[in-house]
DRENFIBA-703078 format. One record per residue: residue number from 1; x, z, y of N, C-alpha, C, CB in turn; residue in three letters. Coordinates in nm, 4 decimals, padded with zeros to 6 digits, always signed. Atoms other than C-alpha are relative to their C-alpha. Glycine has a CB too. Layout:
# DRENFIBA-703078
[node NUM, [X, Z, Y], [X, Z, Y], [X, Z, Y], [X, Z, Y], "ALA"] ...
END
This chain:
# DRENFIBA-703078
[node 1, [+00.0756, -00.0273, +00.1200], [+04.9046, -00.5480, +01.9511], [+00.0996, +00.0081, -00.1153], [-00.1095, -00.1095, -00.0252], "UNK"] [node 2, [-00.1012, +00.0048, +00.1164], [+05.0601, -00.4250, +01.6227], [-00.0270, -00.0893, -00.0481], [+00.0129, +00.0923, -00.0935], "UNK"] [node 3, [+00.0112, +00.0589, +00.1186], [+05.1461, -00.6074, +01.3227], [-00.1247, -00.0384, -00.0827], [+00.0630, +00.0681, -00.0629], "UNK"] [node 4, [+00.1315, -00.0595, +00.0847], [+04.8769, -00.4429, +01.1323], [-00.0904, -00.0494, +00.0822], [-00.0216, +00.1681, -00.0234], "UNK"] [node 5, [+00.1279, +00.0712, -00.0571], [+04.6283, -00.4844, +01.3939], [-00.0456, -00.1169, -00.0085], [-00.0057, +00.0014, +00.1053], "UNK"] [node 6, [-00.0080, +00.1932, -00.0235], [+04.6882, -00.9028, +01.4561], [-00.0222, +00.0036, -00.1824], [+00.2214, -00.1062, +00.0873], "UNK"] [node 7, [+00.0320, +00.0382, +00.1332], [+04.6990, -00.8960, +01.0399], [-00.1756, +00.0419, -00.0403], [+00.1182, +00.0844, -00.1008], "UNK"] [node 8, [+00.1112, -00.0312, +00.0744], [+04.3641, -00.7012, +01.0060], [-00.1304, -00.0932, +00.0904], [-00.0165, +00.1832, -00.0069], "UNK"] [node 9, [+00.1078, +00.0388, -00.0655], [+04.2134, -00.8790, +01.3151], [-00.0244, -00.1820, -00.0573], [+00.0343, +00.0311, +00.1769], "UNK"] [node 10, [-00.0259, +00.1517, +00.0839], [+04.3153, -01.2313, +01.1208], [-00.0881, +00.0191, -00.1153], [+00.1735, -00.0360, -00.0602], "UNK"] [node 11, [+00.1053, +00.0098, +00.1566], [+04.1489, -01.1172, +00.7902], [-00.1224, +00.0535, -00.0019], [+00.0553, +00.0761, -00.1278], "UNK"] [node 12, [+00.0884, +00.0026, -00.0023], [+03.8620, -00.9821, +00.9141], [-00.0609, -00.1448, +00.0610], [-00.0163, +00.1074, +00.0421], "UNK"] [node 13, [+00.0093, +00.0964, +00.0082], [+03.8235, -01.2981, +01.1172], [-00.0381, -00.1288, -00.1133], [+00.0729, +00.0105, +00.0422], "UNK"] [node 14, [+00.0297, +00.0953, +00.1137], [+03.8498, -01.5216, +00.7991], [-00.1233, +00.0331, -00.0815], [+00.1169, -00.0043, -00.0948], "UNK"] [node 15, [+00.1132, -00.0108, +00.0863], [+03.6066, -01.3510, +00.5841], [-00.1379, +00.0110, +00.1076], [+00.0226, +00.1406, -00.1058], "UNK"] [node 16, [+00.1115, +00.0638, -00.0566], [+03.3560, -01.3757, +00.8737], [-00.0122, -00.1593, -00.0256], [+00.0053, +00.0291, +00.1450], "UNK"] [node 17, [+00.0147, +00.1725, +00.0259], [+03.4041, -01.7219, +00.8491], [-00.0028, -00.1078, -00.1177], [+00.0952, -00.0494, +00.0554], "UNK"] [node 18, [-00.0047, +00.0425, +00.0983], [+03.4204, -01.7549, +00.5000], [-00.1412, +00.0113, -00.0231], [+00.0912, +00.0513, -00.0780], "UNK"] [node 19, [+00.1136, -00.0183, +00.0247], [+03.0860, -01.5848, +00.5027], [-00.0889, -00.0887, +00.0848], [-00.0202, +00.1273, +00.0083], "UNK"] [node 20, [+00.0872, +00.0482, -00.0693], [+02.9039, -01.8022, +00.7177], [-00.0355, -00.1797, -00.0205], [+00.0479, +00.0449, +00.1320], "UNK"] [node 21, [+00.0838, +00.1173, +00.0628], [+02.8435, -02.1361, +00.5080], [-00.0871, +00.0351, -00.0788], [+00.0663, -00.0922, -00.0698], "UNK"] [node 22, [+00.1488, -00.0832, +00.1259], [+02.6273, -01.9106, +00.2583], [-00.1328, -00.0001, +00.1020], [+00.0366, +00.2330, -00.0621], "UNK"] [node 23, [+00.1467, -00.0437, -00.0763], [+02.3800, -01.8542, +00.5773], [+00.0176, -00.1534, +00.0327], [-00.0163, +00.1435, +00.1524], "UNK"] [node 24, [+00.0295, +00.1210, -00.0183], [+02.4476, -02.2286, +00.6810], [-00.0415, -00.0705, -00.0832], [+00.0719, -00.0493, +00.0382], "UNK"] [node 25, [+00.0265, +00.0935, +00.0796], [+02.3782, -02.3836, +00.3785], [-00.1294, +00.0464, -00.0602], [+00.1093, -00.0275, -00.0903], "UNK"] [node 26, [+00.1040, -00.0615, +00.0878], [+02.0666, -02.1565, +00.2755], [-00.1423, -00.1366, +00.0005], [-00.0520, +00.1820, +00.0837], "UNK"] [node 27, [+00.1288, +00.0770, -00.0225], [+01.7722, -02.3938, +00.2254], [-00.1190, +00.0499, -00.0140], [-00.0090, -00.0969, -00.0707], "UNK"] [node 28, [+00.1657, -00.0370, -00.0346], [+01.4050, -02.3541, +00.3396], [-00.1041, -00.0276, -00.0848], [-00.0505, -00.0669, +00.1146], "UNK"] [node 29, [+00.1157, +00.0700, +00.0978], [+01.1063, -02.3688, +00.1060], [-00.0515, -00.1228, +00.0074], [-00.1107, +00.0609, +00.0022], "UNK"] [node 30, [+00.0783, +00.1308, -00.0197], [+00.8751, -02.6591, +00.0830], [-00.1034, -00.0069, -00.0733], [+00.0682, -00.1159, -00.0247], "UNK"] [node 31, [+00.0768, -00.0364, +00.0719], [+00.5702, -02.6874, -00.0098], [-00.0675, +00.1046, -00.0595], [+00.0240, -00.0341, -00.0412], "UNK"] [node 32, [+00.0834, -00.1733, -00.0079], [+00.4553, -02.3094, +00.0235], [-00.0509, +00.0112, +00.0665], [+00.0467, +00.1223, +00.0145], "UNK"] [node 33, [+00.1182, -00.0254, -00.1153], [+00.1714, -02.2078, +00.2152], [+00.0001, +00.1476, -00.0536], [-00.1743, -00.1021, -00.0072], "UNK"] [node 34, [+00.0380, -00.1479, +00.0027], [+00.1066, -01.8035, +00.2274], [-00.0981, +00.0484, +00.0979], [+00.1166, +00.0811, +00.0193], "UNK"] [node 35, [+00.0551, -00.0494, -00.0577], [-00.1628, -01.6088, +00.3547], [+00.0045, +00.1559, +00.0247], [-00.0790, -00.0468, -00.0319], "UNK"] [node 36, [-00.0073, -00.1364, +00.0048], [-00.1617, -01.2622, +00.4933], [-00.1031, +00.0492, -00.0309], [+00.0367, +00.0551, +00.0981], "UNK"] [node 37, [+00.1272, +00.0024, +00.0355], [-00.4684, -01.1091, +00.3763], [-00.0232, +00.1591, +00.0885], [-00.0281, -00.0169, -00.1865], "UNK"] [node 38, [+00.0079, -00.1382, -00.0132], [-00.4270, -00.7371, +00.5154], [+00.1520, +00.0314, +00.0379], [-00.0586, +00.0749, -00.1369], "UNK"] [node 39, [-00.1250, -00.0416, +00.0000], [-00.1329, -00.5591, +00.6641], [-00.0447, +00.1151, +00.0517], [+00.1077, -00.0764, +00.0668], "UNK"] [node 40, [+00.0308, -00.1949, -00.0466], [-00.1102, -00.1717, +00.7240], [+00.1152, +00.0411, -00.0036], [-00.0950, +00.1192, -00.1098], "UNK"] [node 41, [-00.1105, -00.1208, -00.0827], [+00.1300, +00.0847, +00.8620], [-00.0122, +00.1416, -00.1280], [-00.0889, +00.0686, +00.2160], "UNK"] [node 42, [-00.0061, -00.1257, +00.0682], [+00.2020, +00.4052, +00.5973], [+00.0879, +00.0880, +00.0347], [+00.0164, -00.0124, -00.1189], "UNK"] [node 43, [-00.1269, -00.0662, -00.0386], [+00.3750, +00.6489, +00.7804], [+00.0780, +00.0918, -00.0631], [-00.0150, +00.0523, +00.0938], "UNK"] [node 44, [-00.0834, -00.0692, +00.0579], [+00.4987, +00.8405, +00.5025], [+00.0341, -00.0836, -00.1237], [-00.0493, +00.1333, -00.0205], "UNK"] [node 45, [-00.0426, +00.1449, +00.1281], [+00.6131, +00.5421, +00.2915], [-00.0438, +00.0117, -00.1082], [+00.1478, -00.0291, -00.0484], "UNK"] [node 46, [+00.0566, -00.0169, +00.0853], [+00.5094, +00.4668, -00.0054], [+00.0610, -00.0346, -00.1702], [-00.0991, -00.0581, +00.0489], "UNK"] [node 47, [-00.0427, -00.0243, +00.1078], [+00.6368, +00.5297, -00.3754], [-00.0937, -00.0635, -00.1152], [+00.0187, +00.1357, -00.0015], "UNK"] [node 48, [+00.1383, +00.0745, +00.1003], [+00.4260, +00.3203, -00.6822], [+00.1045, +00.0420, -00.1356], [-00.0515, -00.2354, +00.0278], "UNK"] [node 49, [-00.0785, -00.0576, +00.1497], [+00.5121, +00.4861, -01.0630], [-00.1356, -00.0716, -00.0969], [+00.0229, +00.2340, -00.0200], "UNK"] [node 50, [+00.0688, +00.0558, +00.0828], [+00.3965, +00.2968, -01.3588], [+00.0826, +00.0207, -00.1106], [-00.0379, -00.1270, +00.0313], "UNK"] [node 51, [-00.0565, -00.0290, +00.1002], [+00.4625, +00.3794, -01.6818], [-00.0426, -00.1063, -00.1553], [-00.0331, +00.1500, -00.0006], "UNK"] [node 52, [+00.0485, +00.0548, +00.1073], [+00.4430, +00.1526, -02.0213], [-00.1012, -00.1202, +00.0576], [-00.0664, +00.1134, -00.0904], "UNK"] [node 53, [+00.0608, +00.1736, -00.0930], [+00.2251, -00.1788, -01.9840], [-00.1097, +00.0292, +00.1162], [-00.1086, -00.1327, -00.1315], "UNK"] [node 54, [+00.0691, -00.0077, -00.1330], [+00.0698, -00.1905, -01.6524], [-00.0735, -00.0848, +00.0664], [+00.0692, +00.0200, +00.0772], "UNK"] [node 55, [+00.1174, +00.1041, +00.0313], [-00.2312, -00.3730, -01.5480], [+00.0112, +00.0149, +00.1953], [-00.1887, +00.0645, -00.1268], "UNK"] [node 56, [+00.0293, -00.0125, -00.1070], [-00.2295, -00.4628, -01.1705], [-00.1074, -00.0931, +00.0665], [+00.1044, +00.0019, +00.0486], "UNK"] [node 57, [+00.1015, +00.0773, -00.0595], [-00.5196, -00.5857, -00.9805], [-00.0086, +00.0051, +00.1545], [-00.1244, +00.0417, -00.0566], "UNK"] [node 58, [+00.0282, +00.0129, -00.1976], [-00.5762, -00.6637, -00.5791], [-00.1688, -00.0285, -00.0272], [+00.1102, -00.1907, +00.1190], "UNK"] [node 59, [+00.1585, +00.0020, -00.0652], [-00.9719, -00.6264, -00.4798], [-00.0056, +00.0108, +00.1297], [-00.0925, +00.1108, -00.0432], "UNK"] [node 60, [+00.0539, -00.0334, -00.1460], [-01.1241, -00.6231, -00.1537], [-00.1615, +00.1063, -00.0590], [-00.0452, -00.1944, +00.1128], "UNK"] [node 61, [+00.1328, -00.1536, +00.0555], [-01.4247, -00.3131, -00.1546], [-00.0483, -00.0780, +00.1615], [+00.0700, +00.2700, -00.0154], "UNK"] [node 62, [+00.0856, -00.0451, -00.1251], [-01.6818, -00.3540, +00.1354], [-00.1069, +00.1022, +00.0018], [-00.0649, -00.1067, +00.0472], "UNK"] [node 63, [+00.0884, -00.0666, -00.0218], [-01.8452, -00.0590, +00.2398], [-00.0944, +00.0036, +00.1105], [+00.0432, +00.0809, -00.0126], "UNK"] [node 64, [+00.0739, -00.0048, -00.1438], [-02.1417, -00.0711, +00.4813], [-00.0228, +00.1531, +00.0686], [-00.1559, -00.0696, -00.0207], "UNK"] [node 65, [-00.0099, -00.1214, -00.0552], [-02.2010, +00.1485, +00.7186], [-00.0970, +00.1227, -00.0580], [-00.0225, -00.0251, +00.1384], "UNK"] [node 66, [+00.0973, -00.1153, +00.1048], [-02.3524, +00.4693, +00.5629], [+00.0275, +00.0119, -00.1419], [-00.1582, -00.0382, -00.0082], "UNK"] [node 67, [-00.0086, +00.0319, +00.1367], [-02.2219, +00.3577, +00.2262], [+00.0715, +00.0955, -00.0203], [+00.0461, -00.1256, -00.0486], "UNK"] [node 68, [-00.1333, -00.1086, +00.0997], [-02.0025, +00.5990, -00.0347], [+00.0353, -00.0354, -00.0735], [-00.0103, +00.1175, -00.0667], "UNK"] [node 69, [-00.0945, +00.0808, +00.1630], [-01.7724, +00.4930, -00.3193], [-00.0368, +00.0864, -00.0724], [+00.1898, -00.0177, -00.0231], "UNK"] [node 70, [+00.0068, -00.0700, +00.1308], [-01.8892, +00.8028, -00.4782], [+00.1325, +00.0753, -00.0466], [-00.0371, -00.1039, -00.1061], "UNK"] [node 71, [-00.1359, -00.0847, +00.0353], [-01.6802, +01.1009, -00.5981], [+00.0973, -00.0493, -00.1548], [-00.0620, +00.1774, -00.0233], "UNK"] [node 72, [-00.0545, +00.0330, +00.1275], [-01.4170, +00.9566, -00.8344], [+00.1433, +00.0224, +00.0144], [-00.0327, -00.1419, -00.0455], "UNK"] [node 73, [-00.1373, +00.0298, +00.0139], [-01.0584, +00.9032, -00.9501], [+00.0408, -00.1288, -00.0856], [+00.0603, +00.1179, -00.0577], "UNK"] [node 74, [-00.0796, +00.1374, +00.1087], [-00.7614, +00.6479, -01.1013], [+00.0424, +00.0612, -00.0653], [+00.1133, -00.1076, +00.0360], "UNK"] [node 75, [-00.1059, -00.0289, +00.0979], [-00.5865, +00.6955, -01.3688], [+00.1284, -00.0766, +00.0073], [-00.0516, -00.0199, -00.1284], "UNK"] [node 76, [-00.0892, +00.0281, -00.0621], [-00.3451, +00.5245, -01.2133], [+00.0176, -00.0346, +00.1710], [+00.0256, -00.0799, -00.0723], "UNK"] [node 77, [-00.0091, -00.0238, -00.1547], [-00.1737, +00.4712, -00.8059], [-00.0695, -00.1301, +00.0304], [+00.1644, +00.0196, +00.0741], "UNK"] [node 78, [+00.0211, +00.0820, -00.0296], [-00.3578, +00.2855, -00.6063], [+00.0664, -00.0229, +00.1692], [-00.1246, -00.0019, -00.0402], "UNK"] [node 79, [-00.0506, +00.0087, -00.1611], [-00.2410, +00.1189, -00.2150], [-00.0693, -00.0750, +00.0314], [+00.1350, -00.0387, +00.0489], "UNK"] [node 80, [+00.1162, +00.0767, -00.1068], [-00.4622, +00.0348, +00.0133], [-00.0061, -00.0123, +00.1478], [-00.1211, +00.0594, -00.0136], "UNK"] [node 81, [+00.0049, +00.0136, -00.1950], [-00.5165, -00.1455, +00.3848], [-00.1101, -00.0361, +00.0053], [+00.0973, -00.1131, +00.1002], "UNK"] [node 82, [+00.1761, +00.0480, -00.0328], [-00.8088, -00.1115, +00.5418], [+00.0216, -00.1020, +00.1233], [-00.1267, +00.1584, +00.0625], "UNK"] [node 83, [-00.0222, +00.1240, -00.0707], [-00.8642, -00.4596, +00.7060], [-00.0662, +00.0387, +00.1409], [-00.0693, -00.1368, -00.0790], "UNK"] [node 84, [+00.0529, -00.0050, -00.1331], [-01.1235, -00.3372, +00.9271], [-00.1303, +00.0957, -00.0147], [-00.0342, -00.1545, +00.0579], "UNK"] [node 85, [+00.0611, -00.1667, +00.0337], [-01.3440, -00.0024, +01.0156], [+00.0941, +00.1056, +00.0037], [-00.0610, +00.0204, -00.1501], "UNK"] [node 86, [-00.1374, -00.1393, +00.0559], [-01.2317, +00.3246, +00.9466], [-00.0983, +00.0930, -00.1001], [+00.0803, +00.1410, +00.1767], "UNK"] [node 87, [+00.0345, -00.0476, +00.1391], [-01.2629, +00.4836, +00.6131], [+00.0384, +00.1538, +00.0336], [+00.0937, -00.0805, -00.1388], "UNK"] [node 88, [-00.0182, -00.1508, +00.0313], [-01.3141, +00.8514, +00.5674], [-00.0049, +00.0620, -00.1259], [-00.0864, +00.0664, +00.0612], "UNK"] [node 89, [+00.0229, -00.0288, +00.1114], [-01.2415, +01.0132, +00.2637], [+00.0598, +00.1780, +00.0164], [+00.0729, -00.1164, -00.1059], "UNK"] [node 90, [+00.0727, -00.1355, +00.0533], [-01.3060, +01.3482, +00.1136], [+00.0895, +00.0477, -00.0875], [-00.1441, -00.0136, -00.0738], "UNK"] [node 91, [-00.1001, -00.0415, +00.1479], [-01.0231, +01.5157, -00.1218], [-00.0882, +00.1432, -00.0803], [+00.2085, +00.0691, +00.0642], "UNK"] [node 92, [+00.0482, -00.1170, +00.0750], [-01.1089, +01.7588, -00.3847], [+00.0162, +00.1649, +00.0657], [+00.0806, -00.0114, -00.1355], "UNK"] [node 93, [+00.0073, -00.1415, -00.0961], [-01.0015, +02.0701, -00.1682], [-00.0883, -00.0440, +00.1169], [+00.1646, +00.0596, +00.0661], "UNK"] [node 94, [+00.0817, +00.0591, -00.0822], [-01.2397, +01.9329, +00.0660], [+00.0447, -00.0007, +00.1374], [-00.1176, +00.0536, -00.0118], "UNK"] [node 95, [-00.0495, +00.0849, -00.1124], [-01.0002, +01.8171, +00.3350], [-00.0459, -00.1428, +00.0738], [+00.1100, -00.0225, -00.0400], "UNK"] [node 96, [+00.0199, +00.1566, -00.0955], [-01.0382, +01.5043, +00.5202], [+00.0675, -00.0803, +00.0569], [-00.0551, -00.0014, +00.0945], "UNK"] [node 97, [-00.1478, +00.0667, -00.0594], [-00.7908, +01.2062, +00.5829], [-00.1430, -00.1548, +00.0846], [+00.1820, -00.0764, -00.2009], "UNK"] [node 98, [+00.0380, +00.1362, -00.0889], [-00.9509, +00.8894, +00.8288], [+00.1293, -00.0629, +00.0123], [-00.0687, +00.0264, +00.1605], "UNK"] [node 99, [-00.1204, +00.1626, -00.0256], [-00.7457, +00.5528, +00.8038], [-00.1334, -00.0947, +00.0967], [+00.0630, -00.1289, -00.2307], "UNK"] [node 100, [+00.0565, +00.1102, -00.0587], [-00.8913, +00.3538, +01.0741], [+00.1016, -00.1612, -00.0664], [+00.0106, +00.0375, +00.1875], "UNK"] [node 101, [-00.0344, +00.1303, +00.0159], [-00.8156, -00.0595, +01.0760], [+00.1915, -00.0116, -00.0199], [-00.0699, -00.0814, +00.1449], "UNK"] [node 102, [-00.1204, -00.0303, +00.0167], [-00.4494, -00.1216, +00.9918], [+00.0686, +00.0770, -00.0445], [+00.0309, +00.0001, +00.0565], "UNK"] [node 103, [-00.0752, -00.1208, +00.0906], [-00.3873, +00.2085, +00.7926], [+00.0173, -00.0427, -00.0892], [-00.0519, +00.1216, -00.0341], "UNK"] [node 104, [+00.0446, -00.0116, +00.1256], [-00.2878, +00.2479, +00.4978], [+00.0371, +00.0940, -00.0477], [+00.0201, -00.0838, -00.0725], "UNK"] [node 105, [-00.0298, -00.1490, +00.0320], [-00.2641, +00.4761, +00.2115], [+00.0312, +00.0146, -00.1445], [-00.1227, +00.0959, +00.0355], "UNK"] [node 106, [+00.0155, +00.0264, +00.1804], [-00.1689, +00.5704, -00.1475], [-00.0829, +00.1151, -00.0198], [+00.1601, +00.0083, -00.1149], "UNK"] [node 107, [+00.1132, -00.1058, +00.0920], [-00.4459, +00.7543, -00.3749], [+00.1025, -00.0250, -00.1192], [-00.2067, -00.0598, -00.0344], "UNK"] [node 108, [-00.0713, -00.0451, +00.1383], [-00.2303, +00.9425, -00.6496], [-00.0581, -00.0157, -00.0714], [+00.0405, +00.1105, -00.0312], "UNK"] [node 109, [+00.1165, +00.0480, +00.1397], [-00.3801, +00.8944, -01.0482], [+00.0008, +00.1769, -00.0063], [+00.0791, -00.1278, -00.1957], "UNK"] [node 110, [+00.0446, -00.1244, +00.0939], [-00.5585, +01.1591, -01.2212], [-00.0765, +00.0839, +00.0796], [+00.1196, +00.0878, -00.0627], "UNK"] [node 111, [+00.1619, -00.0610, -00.0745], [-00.8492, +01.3747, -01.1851], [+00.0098, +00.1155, +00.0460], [-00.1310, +00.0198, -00.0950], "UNK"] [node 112, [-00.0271, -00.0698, -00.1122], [-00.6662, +01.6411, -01.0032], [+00.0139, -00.0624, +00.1433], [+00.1071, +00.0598, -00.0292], "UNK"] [node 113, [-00.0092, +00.1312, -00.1297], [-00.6811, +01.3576, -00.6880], [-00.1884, -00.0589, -00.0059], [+00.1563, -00.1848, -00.0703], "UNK"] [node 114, [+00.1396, +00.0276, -00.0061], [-01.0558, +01.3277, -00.7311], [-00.0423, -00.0050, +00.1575], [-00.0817, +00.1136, -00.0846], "UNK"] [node 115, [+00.0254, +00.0509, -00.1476], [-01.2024, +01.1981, -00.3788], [-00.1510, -00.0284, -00.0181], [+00.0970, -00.1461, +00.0530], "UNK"] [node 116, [+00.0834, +00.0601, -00.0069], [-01.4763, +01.0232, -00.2362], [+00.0558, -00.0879, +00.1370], [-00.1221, +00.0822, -00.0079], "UNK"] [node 117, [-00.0015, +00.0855, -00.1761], [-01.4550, +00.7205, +00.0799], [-00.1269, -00.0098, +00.0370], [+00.0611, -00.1738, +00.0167], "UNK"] [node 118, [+00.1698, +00.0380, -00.0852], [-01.7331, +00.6951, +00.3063], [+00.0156, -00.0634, +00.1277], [-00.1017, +00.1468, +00.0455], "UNK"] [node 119, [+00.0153, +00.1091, -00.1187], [-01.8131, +00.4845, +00.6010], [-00.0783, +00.0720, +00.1080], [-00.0848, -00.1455, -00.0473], "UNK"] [node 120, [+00.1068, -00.0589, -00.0706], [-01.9443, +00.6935, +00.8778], [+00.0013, -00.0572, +00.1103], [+00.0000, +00.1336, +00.0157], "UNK"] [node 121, [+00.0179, +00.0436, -00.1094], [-01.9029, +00.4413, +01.1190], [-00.1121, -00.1326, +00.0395], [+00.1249, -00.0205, +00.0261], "UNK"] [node 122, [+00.1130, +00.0992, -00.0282], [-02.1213, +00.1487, +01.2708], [+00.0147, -00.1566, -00.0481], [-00.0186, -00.0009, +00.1535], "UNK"] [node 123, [-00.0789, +00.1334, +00.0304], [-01.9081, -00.1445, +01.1259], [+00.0475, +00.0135, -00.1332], [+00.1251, -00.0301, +00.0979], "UNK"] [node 124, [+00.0008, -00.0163, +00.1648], [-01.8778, -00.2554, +00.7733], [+00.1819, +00.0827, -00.0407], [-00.0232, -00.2103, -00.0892], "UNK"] [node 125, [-00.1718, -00.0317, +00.0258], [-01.5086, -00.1104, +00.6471], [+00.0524, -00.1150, -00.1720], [+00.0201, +00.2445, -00.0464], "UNK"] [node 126, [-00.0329, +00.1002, +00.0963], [-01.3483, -00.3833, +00.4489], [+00.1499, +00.0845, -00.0987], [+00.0427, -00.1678, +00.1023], "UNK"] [node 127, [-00.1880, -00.0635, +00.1080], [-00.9904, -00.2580, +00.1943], [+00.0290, -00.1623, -00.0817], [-00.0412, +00.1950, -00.2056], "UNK"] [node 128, [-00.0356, +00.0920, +00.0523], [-00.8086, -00.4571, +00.0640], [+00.1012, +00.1114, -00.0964], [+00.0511, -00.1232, +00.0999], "UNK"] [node 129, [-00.0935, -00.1104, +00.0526], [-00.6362, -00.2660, -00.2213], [+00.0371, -00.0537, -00.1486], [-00.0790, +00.1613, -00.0026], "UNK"] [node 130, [-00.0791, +00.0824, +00.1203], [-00.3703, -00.3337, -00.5205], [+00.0103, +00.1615, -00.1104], [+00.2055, -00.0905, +00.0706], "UNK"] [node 131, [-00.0124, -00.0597, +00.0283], [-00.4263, -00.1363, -00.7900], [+00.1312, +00.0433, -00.1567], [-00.1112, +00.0002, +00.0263], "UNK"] [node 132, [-00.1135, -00.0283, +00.1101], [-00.1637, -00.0056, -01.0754], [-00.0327, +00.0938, -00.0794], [+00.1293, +00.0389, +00.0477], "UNK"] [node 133, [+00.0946, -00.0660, +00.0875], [-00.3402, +00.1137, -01.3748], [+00.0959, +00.0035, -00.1201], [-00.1500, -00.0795, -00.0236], "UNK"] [node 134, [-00.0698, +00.0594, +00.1337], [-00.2177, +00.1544, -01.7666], [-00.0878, -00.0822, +00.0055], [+00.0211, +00.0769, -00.1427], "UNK"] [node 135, [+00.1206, +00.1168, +00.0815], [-00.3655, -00.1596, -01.9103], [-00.0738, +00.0309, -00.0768], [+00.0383, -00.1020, -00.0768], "UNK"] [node 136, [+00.1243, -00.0481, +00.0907], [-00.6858, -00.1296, -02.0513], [-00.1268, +00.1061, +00.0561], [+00.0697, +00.0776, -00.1230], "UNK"] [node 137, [+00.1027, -00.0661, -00.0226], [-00.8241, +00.1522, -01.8086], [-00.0815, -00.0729, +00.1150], [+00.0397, +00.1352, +00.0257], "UNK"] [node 138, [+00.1168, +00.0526, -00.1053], [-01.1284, +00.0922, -01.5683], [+00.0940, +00.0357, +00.1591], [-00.1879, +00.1170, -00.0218], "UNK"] [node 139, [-00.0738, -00.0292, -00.1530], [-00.9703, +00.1105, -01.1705], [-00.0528, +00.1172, +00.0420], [-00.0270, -00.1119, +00.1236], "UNK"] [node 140, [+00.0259, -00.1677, -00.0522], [-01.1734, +00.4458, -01.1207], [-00.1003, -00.0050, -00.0818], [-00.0388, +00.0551, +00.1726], "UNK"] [node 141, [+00.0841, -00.0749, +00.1208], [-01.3534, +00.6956, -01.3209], [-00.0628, +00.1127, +00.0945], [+00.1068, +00.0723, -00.1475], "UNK"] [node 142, [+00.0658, -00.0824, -00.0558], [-01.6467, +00.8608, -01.2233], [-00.0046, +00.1278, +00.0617], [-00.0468, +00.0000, -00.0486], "UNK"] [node 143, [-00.0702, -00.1678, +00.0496], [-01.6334, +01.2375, -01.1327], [-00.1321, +00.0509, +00.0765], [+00.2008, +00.0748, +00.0804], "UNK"] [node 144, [+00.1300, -00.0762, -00.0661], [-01.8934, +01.5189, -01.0331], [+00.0403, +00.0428, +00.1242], [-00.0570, +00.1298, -00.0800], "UNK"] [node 145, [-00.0116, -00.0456, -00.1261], [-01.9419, +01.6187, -00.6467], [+00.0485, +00.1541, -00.0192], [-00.1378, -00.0203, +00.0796], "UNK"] [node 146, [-00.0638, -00.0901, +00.0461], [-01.7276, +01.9346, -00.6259], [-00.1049, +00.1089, +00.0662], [+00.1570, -00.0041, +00.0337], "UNK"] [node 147, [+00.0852, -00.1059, -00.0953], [-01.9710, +02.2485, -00.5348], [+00.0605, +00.0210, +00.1780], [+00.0173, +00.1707, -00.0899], "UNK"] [node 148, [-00.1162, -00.0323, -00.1445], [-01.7073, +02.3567, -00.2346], [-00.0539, -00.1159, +00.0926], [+00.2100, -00.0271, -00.0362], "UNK"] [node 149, [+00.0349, +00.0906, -00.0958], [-01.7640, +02.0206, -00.0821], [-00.0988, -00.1033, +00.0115], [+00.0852, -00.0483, +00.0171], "UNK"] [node 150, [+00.1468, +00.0456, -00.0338], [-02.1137, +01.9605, -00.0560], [-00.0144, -00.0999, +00.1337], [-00.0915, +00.1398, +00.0285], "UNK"] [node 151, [+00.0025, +00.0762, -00.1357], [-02.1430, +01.6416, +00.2179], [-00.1016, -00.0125, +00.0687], [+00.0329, -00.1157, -00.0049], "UNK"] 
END
């Protein structure tokens, strides 16, 4: 073995070993309890933009079966996991996205993103969802059923 080698295989050596009282010495909480409340899968990851003071809220929504949230929008992003069910919702081009149990999803702001969720299944659909609003607006704003997508 060269010089160089035995010198670089010595100083990498050390700084492993320099680094490894930082992970030995890390200490463990105490006195924390956490609950998971919801966890979901987004397979096209997810991006959250907030601008100026920002008002965030977590709700749970239950929809029964047959129920509708009604055609609306945010004025700001919202992310949501559906705990359990599967949610169908309605976009303004009158597409159609289904998040069964464990999905999740972001709803963009503004009333070009106008929707509706509905429950067309036999089991209540629970969300659990965090929303990111400016401060001060309502979490969704009404909107009219779009002719095109008459349900």
């Amino acid at each position: 073995m060269s010089r160089f080698r035995r010198s670089l295989v010595v100083a990498t050596s050390m700084l492993f070993l320099v680094g490894m009282p930082a992970v030995v010495s890390a200490t463990p909480g105490t006195k924390v309890s956490g609950t998971i409340l919801a966890r979901g899968t987004s397979p096209d990851g997810i991006v959250v933009n907030g601008s100026g003071t920002t008002e965030v809220t977590i709700r749970e929504i239950t929809i029964a079966p047959g129920g509708s949230t009604g055609w609306h929008y945010h004025d700001g992003q919202l992310i949501a996991v559906v705990k359990s069910g599967t949610l169908t919702r309605t976009m303004l081009d009158c597409s159609t996205e289904v998040t069964p149990a464990g999905g999740s999803f972001v709803e963009p702001a503004g009333r070009h993103h106008t929707h509706v969720g509905r429950n067309l299944g036999t089991e209540p659909v629970v969300l659990l969802v965090t929303y990111v609003v400016p401060a001060g607006q309502q979490l969704s704003q009404d909107a009219p059923e779009p002719q095109k997508c008459a349900l």
